[in-house]
Every structure is written in structure tokens, then in C-alpha cells.
N, C-alpha and C positions, 0 to 999 in steps of 0.2 A: 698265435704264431705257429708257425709248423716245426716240428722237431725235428732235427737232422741231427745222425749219431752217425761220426767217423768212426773207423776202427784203423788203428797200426797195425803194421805186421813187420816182423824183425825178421831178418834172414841170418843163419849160423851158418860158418865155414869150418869144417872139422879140417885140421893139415894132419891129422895124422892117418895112416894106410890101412884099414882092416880087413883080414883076409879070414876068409870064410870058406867049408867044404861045401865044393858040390856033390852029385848025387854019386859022383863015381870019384871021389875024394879027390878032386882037379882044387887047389885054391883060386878061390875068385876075389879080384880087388874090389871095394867100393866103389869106385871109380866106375870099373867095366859094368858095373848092376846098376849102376845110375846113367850111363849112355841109355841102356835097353829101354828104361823109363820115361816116357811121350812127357814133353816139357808141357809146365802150367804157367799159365800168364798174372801176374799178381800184378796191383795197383802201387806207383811210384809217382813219387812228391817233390817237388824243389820247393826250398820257402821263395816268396817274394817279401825281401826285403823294405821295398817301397812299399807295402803295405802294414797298417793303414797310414794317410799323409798325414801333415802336422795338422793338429786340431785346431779352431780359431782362437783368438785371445788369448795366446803365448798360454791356453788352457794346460796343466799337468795331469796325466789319466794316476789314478789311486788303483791300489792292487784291483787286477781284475777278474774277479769270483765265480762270471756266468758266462756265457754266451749262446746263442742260440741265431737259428736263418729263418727267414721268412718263407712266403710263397713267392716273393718275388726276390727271392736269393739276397736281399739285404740284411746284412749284419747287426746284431743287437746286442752292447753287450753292458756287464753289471759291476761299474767299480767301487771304493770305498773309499770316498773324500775325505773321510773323517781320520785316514790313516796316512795320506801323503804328507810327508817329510820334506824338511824345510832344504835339506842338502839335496832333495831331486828337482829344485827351482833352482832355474838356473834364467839370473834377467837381474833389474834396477832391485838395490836395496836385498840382496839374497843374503841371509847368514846364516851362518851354521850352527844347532844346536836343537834343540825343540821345535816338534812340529808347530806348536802355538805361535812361533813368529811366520807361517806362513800366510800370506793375504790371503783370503776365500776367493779373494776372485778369479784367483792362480788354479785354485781346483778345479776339474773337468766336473761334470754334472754326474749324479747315478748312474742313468741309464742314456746310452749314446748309440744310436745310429750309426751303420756305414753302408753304404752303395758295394756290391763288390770288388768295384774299385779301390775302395780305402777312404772314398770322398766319406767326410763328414755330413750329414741329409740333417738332424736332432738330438738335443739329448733337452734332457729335464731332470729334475731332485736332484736335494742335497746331501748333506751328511745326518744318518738319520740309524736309531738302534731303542726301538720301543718296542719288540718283539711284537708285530704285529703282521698280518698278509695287508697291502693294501693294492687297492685297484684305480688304474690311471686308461682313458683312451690315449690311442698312438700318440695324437698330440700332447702329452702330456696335462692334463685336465684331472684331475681327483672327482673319483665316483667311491668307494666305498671301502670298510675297512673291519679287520676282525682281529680282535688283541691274541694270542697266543701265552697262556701262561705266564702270564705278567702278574707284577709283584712280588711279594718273598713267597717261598715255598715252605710247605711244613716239612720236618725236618727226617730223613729215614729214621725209619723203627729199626733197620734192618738185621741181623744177625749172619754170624760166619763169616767168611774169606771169600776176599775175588781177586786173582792174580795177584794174590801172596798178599794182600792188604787188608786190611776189616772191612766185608760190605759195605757197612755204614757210612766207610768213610768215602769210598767210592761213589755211592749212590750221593751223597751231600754234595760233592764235588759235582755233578751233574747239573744238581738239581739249580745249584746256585748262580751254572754260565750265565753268559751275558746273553747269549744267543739261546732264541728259542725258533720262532718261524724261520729256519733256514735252507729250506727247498721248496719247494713246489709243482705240481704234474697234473696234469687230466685226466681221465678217467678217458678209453678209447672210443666208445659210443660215439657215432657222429655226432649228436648234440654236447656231448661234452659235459655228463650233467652232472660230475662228481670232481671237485679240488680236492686233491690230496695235500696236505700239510707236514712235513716235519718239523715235530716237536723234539728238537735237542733234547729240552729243561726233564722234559719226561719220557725219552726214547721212546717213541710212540708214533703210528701214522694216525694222521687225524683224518679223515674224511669227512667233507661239506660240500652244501649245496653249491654248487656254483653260482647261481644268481642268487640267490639272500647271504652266501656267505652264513648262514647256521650250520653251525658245528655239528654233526649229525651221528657221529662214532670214531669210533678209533681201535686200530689191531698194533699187534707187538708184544711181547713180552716186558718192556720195561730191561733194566741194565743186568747182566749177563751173558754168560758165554754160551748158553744152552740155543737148541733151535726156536727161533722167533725172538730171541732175547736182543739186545742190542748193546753195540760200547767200543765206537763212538758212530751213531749215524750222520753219514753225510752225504750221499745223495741217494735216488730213487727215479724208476720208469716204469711203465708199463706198458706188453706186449700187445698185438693187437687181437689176444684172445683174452684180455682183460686180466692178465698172470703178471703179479706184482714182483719186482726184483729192486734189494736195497745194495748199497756198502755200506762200508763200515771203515774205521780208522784206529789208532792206537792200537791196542794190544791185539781183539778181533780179528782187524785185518781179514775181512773177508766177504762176498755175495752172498747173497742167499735170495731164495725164490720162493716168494707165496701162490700157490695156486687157488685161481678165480672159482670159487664153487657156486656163483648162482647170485640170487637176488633173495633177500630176507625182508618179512615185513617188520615193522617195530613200531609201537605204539607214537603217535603225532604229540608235538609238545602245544 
């Protein structure tokens, strides 16, 4: 699928008058120095509310985590069935209380389809958290899969403070989410020959083959505030000079930018 990245842009209105010397101690308003300045054209949005239209089978959409467009500018996007609440059904038999009383067939599917329109086209998968990448063609079909960090982790060694807390206890908190494979990206090559993986459980990008899906390395620092360090990683892209850029969440709060130095060889498994 092709990656389309909007960008916003926020306009500030200052009301208050700042008055500035000129060359010959004349004061000049803000105002009169921003006439003199040749206007710039920036891009502007209305939402459409009618989109997208209601989904089929009085279906309910679960928070929604992803999105991305195609080449044929149809919508795709990634919800979480397994988290829709029994108070956002709204039909026969609704009560309030735990999501467990919601029927499954109330839930909208993972992954859903939209026309530009808003028209529903597909979706497919369910509710699903086994830390793993897996691979589906458009029609929904299973072809292949690669576990991420699964099972228990062994437990930090670690020593010192990180944001006034003991390492150790930091890095354990990490290590034990529930979430590991939680993004995903290409490598920019036309053929596309590297998956990038975020590894929550171990703050880490994982890099694999695209078609065998073998694990093939991984850069990062592991959890920390230092450069390459990471806490909390949550998503990731890459430029089209192969120059990697992550964020980050909680404390962090921050980008950061690895630059592409080249191709290394490394012994075959």
C-alpha cells in the first residue's frame, strides 16, 4: 500500500501591537511590516462529517490505531475489536457494564476497507494480541507470520535511575507489555526488501527480510533518554534516502532521526 503522510498546519493570531524602530527611529507597527510581506498560500480542510457511512451488520468500529491510502486513494484502516465496549452498542439486547456482554458479531472486523467515499469495499480479522507481524493478501487470505518477543522475558539486571525511578524497575515495566510488534514500515528500495518492526517489549527496530519474514537485525539503544535510546516507542518511517525517523511517548516525548549509512555484509544463518 502506498504511504500518504498529511501534515497540519496551525495559524496564531497575536492581538497585541508591537512597535519596533526603524533605521531613522520612525516606530513601525507589526501590522504595517506584515502588509509589505507578498502573502503565502497554505492548505485548508473542512471535515466531512458523512464520512465514513455506517458500516454493514449494525457493525461497531473498536478504537482506531492505523490508517493508511492506497494507490487507488482507498482507505484502510486498523481497529481493536477486542476493546469495543458494551455501552458503544447501541441495538436488541444492549446493557451496560462489561465489554464481555458485547456479541462478537456487533464487532467491526481488524482491518476495513473505504472507497473515498466513506463506502465500506472489506474488512477481515478478529480480535487478536499474540505479538506477532502477520501477512494477509488484500482479500483477506493468511500467508505468513513471525512471532515478536513472545513469552516471558528475562528479568533487567539493570542498575541506577531513569526519570527519578530505579532502572530496573523501568526497564521490567517494558519488558513485560502486552504489546510487542506494534508498528510496521518498508524499507524505500523499489523492491521493498526490508520490514522494519517495532519491538515495544525490547525498544528496538527489528529489521527482516520482507519475503521469508527472517529476523535479520536490529538497531536502538534499548530504554533510555540518551541518543538512540528509546521510552516509549510508538511509531516509525522512512525517508526516501533510506534516513530512519522514530517517536516516542510518555516521559521522552520526542523524534529522533537515524541516518542511512550504507549496506553491511553479515554472515548467512
Amino acid at each position: 500500500m502506498k504511504r500518504k503522510v498529511g501534515a497540519g498546519i496551525a495559524s496564531l493570531m497575536l492581538g497585541a501591537t508591537v512597535v519596533g524602530l526603524g533605521p531613522r527611529g520612525v516606530g513601525t507597527t507589526a501590522a504595517a511590516q506584515a502588509s509589505q510581506t507578498p502573502a503565502r498560500e497554505l492548505p485548508t480542510f473542512q471535515v466531512d462529517p458523512s464520512w465514513p457511512k455506517k458500516l454493514p451488520n449494525n457493525w461497531v468500529m473498536g478504537p482506531v490505531s492505523g490508517v493508511n491510502v492506497d494507490a487507488q486513494d482507498h482507505v484502510w484502516v486498523i481497529t481493536r475489536p477486542r476493546e469495543v465496549k458494551s455501552e458503544w452498542v447501541v441495538g436488541p439486547g444492549t446493557a451496560n457494564g462489561s465489554d464481555l456482554q458485547v456479541n462478537p458479531s456487533w464487532k467491526a472486523p481488524s482491518v476495513i476497507e473505504f472507497d473515498g467515499e466513506g463506502n465500506y469495499i472489506r474488512g477481515w480479522g478478529g480480535p487478536a494480541r499474540n505479538k506477532r507481524v502477520q501477512v494477509f493478501t488484500l482479500d483477506g487470505k493468511y500467508v505468513s507470520q513471525v512471532f515478536v518477543s513472545r513469552g516471558k522475558m528475562a528479568p533487567s539486571t539493570a542498575t541506577g535511575t531513569l526519570f527519578g525511578y530505579p532502572r530496573k524497575e523501568v526497564e521490567d515495566k517494558v519488558l513485560k507489555s502486552p504489546e510487542a510488534a506494534s508498528r510496521t514500515t518498508f524499507s524505500p528500495d523499489p523492491q521493498q526488501r526490508f520490514l522494519y518492526v517495532l519491538d515495544r517489549r525490547h525498544q528496538r527496530i527489528l529489521i527482516l527480510d520482507r519475503k521469508t519474514l527472517e529476523i535479520l537485525g536490529s538497531f536502538g539503544g534499548g530504554v533510555g533518554d540518551q541518543p538512540g535510546q528509546f521510552y516509549i516507542l510508538h511509531d516509525m518511517a522512512t525517508d526516501s534516502h533510506g534516513n530512519f525517523y522514530t517517536t516516542e511517548i510518555n516521559q521522552n516525548s520526542r523524534a529522533q532521526k537515524f541516518v542511512f549509512k550504507g549496506m553491511v555484509s553479515v554472515p548467512a544463518k
